[in-house]
N, C-alpha and C positions, 0 to 999 in steps of 0.2 A: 170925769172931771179932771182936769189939770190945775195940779198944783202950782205956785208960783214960782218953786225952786224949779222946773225943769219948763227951760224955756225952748220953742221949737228953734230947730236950726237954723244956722244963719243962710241965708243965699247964696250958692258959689258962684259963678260967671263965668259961661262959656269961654274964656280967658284962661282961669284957675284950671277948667280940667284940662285944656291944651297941653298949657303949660308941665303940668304933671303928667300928659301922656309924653309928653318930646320927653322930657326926665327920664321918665322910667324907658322910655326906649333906648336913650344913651345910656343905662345902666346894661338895658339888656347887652348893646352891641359891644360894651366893653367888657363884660362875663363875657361873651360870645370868644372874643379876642383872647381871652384869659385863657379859656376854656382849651380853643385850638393850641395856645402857645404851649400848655399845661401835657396837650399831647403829643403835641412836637418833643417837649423832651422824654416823653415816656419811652416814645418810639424810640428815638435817637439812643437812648441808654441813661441818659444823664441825671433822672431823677433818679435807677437802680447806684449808679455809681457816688454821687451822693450819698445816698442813705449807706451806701457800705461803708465810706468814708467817715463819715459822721460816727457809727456804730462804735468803728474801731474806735474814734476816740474817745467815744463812752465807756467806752472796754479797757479803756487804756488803765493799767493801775495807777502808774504816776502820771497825773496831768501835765504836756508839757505846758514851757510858760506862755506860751503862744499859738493858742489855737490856727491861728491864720496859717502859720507856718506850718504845723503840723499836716494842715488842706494841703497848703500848697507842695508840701515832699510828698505826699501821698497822691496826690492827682496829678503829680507830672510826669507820670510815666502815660497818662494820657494824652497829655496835651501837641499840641502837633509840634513835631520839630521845626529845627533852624532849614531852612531852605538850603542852606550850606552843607550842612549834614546831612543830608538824604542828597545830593549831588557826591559827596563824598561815598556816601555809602554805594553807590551805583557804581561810582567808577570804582570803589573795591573788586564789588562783584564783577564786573568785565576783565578787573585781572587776575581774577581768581579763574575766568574758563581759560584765559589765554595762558595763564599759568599751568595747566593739565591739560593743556592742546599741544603747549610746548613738550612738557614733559612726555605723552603721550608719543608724541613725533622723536624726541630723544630715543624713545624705547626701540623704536621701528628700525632708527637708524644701525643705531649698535647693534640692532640684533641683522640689518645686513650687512653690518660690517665686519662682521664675524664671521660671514659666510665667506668673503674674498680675503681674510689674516688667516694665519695660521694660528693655533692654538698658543698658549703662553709657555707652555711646556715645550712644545719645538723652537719656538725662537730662543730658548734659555741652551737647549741643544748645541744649536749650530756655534 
């Protein structure tokens, strides 16, 4: 027997389930998308560097007044340089080899130069 309170269900239309499969597909592909982005950063590092980040400043005993800032001094030792400065820092290093190429070359000379002077002790001689 059926009772009055429970009435059978209503009819859905081939419509209504479409519609709810295309939905839930687009939910799928956008978890899908999530999902890949979520291991993009694993790999890359960014969700470990993060969490380290964040730690400390859960650690932190005095909160500063400004969490943002506190991110951002702490993750800019990550963050990529100025194009200027790694141009810079190149041409350092180039004249830090030619700087001990010279030096190097300095060495060689004086020390054949020494071989055609005479000692310091004889020219103070004559």
């Amino acid at each position: 027997m059926c009772s009055a309170s429970q009435s059978p269900p209503a009819p859905v239309s081939g419509a209504s389930y479409a519609a709810a499969a295309v939905t839930m597909a687009h939910y799928k592909a956008a978890d899908s998308k999530r999902e890949q982005f979520r291991r993009y950063l694993e790999k890359s590092g960014v969700l470990d560097t993060l969490t380290k980040v964040l730690v400390a400043l859960y650690e932190e005993p005095e909160k500063p007044n400004s969490a943002l800032d506190f991110l951002k001094h702490h993750l800019g030792a990550a963050t990529p340089e100025n194009p200027e400065i790694e141009l810079l820092r190149l041409e350092l290093a180039e004249m830090k080899e030619k700087y001990e190429a010279i030096v190097e070359e300095n060495k060689k000379l004086k020390t054949k130069l020494a071989q055609y002077e005479p000692p310091q002790e004889e020219k103070r001689a004559e």
